[in-house]
KEKE-3310 file (N, C-alpha, C; in steps of 0.2 Angstrom, whole numbers, plus 5000, padded with zeros to 4 digits):
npx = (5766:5772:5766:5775:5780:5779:5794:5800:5795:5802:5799:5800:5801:5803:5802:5807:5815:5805:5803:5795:5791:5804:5804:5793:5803:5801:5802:5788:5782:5774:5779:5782:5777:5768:5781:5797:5810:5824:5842:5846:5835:5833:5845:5844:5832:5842:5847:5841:5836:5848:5847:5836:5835:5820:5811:5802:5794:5804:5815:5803:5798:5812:5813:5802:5805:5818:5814:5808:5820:5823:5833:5835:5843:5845:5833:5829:5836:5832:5820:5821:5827:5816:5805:5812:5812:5800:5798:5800:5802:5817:5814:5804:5813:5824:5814:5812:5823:5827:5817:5821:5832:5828:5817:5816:5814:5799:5796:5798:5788:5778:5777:5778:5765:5758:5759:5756:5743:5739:5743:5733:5721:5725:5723:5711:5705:5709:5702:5688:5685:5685)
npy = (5428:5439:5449:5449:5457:5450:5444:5456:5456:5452:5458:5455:5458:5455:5458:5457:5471:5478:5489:5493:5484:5479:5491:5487:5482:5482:5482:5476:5479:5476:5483:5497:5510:5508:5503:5500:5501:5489:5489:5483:5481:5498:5497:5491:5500:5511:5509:5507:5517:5526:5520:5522:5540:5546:5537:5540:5534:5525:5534:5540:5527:5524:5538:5537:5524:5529:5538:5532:5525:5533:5542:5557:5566:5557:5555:5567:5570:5560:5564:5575:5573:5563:5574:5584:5574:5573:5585:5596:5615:5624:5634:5627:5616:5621:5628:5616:5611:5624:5623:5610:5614:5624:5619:5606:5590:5587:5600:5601:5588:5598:5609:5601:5595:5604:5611:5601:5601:5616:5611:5600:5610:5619:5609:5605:5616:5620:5607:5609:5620:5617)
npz = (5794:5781:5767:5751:5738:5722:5712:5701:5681:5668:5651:5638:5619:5603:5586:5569:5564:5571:5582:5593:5599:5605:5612:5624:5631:5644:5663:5675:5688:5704:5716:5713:5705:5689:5679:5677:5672:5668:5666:5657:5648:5646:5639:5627:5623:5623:5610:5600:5600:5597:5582:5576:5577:5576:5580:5594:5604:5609:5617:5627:5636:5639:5646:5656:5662:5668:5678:5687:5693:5700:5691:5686:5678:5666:5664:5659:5647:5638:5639:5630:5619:5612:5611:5603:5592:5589:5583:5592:5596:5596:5605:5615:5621:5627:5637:5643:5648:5655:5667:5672:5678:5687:5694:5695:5693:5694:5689:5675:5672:5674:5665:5653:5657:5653:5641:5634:5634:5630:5617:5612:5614:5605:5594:5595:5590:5577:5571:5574:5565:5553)
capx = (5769:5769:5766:5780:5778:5784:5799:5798:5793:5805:5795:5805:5800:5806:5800:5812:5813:5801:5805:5788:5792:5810:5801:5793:5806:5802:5801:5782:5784:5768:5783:5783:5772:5768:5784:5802:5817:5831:5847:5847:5829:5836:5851:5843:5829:5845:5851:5834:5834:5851:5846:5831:5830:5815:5807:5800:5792:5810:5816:5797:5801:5816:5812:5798:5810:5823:5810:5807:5826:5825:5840:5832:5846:5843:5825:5828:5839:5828:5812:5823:5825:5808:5803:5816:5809:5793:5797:5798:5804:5821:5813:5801:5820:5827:5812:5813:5829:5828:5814:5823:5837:5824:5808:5819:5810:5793:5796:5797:5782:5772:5779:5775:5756:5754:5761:5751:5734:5739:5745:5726:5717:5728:5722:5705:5702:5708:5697:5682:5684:5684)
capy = (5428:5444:5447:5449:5456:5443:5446:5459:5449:5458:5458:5457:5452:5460:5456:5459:5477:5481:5498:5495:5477:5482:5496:5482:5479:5486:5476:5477:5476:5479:5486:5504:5512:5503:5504:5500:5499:5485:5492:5479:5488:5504:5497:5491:5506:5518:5505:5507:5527:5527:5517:5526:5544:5548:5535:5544:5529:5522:5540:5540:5524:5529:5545:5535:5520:5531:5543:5526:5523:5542:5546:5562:5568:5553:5555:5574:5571:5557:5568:5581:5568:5562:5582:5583:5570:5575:5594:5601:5621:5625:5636:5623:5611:5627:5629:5610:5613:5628:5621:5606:5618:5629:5616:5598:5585:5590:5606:5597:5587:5602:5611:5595:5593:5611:5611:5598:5606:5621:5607:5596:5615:5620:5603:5605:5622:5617:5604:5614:5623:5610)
capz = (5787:5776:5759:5748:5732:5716:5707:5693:5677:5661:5645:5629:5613:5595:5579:5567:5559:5573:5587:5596:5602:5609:5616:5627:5636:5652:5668:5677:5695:5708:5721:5710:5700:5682:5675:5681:5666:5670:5665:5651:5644:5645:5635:5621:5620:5619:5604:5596:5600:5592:5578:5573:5582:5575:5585:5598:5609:5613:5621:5630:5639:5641:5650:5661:5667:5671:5681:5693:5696:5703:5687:5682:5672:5659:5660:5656:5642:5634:5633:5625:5612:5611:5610:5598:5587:5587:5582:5596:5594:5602:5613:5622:5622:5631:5644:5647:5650:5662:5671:5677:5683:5692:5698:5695:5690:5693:5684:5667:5669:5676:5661:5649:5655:5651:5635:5631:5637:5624:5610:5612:5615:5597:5588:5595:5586:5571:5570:5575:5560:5547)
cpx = (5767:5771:5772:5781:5784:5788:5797:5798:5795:5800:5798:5803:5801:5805:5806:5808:5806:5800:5799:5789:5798:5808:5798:5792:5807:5799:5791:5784:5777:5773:5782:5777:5771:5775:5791:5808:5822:5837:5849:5841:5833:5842:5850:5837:5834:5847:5847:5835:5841:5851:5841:5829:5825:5809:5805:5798:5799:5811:5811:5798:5807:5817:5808:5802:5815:5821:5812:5812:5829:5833:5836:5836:5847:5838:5826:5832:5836:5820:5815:5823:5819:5804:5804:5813:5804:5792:5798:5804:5811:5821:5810:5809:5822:5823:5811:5819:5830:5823:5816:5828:5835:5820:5815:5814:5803:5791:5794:5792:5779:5771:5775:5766:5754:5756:5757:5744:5734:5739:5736:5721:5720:5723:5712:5701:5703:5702:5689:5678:5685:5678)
cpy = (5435:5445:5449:5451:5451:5449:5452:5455:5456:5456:5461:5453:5458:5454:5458:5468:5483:5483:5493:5489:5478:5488:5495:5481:5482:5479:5480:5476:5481:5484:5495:5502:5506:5500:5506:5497:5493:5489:5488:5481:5491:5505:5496:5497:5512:5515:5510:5516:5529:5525:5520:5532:5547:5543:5536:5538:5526:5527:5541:5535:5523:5533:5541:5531:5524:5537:5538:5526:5530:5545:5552:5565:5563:5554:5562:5572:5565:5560:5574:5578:5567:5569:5583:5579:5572:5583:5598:5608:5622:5629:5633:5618:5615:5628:5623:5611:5617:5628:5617:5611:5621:5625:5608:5595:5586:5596:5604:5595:5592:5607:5605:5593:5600:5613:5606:5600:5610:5618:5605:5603:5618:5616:5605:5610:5622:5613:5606:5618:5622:5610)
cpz = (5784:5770:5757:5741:5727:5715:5703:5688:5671:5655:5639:5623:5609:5591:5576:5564:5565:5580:5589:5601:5607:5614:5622:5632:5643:5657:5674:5681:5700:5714:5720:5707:5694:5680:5678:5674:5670:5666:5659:5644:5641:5638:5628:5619:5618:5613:5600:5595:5595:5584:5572:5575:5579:5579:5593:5605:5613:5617:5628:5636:5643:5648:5659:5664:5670:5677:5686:5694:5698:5699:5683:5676:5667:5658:5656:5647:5634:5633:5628:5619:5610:5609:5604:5591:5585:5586:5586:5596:5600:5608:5618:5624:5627:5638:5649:5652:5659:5668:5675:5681:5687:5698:5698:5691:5689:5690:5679:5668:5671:5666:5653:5649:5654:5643:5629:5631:5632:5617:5608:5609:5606:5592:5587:5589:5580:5566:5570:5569:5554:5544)
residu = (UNK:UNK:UNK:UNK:UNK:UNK:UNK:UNK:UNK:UNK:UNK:UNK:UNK:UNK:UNK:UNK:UNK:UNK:UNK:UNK:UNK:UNK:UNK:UNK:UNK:UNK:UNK:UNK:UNK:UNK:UNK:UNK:UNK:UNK:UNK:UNK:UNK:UNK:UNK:UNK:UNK:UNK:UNK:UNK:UNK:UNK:UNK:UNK:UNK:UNK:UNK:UNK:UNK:UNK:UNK:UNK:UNK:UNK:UNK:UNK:UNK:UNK:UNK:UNK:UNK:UNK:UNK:UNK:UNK:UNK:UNK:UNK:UNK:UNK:UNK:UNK:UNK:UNK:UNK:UNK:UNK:UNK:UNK:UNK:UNK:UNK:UNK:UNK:UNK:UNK:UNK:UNK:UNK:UNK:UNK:UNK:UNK:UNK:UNK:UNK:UNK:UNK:UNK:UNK:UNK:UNK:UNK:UNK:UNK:UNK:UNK:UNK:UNK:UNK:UNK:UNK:UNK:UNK:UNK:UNK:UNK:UNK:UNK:UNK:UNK:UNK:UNK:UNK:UNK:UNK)
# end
């Protein structure tokens, strides 16, 4: 007999009035990584993302379900939202951009953890100086 892993197990629940609950709605499965969107997810965080796009968490999840069902050109296009939301300058939109076209998908995060390294190493010196 070999094991089998279970079902994936969807996780949906909204409050009213409340993004973060809908946000949620991702399916957990030990098959993949953490984090596997169902196409019914996906549907309602792009509701939510059109609903409110300054909510940045919808686009986020988003980006990551869509990463797991190997659709890189949704994921790209929900961090640029997510980017987008959060301020981000048309030129990092742009090098998002031309990194996928260059590296693919790993380009962007390569791109993304190092943006973030600068952003933390930014906040840090600020604070520093307080």
């Amino acid at each position: 007999m070999t094991w089998e892993p279970p079902e994936p197990l969807s996780l949906t629940c909204q409050l009213p009035s409340d993004g973060w609950n809908t946000a949620t709605s991702v399916l957990l499965s030990p098959s993949k990584s953490a984090l596997i969107g169902d196409d019914e997810a996906i549907e309602q965080l792009r509701e939510l993302s059109e609903d409110d796009p300054e909510f940045a968490v919808a686009n986020s999840f988003i980006s990551r379900a869509s990463e797991m069902k190997e659709d890189y050109d949704t994921a790209l296009d929900a961090q640029v939202k997510r980017s987008q939301s959060q301020g981000s300058s048309p030129e990092t939109i742009g090098t998002m951009r031309s990194k996928y076209a260059a590296q693919g998908w790993p380009g962007v995060l390569r791109f993304i953890v190092d943006l973030r390294k600068v952003q933390r190493k930014a906040r840090w010196e600020a604070v520093r100086f307080i």
